[in-house]
C-alpha positions in Angstrom: -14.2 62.0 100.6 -15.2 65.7 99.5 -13.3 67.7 97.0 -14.6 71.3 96.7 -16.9 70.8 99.7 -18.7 68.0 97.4 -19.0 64.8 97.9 -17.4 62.3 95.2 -19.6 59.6 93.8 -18.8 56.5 91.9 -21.1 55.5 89.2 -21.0 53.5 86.3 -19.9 55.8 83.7 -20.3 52.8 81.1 -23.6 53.1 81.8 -25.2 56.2 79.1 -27.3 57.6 81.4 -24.9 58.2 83.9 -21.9 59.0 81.9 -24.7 61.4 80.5 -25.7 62.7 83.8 -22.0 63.3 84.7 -21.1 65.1 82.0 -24.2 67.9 82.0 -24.7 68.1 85.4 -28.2 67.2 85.5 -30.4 65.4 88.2 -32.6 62.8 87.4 -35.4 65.0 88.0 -33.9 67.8 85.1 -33.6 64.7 82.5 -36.7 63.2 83.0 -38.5 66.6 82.6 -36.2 66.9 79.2 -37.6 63.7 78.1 -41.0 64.3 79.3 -41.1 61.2 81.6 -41.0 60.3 85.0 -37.9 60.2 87.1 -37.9 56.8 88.3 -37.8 55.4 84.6 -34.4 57.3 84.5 -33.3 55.6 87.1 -34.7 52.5 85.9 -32.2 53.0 82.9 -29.1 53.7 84.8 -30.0 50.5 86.4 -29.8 49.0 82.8 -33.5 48.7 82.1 -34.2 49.3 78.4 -35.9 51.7 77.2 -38.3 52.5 74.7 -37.4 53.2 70.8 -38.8 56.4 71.3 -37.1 57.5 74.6 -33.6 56.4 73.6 -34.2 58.3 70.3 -35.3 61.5 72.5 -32.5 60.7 74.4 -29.6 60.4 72.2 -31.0 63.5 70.5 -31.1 65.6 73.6 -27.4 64.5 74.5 -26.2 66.2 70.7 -27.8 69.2 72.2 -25.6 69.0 75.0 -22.9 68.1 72.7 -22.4 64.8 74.3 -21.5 62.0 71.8 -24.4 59.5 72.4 -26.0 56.8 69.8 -28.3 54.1 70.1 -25.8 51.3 70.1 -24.8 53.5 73.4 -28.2 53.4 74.5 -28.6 50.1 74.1 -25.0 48.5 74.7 -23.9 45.5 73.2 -27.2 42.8 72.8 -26.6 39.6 72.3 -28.9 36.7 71.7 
């Protein structure tokens, strides 16, 4: 399927990162470099890997930049024990 001459993509737009991605435009490549990490730990997270305190802080703070609503309780969905 192509609208545009793009191809559509289904992703898990529960999912932060993604929904994230989605809504900036950015590769995985473009966040990790905002975030100052590597690429596959992005897609580590989008495949619901946790990360850091740190990361998800820089993370939720780069997405107000982008003025993308974002929190930690995003970041880290709904834990149970």
């Amino acid at each position: 399927m192509a609208r545009n001459g793009r191809k559509l993509k289904f992703t898990n737009l529960s999912n932060p990162w993604q929904r994230f991605r989605s809504q900036t435009g950015l590769s995985q490549v473009e966040l990790a470099e905002a975030l100052k990490i590597k690429q596959p730990a992005v897609s580590a997270y989008e495949l619901g890997n946790l990360p850091s305190t740190r990361i998800a802080k820089r993370f939720v703070d780069l997405a107000k930049k982008h003025r993308v609503r974002m929190s930690l309780d995003e970041v880290y969905g709904a834990l149970t024990v």
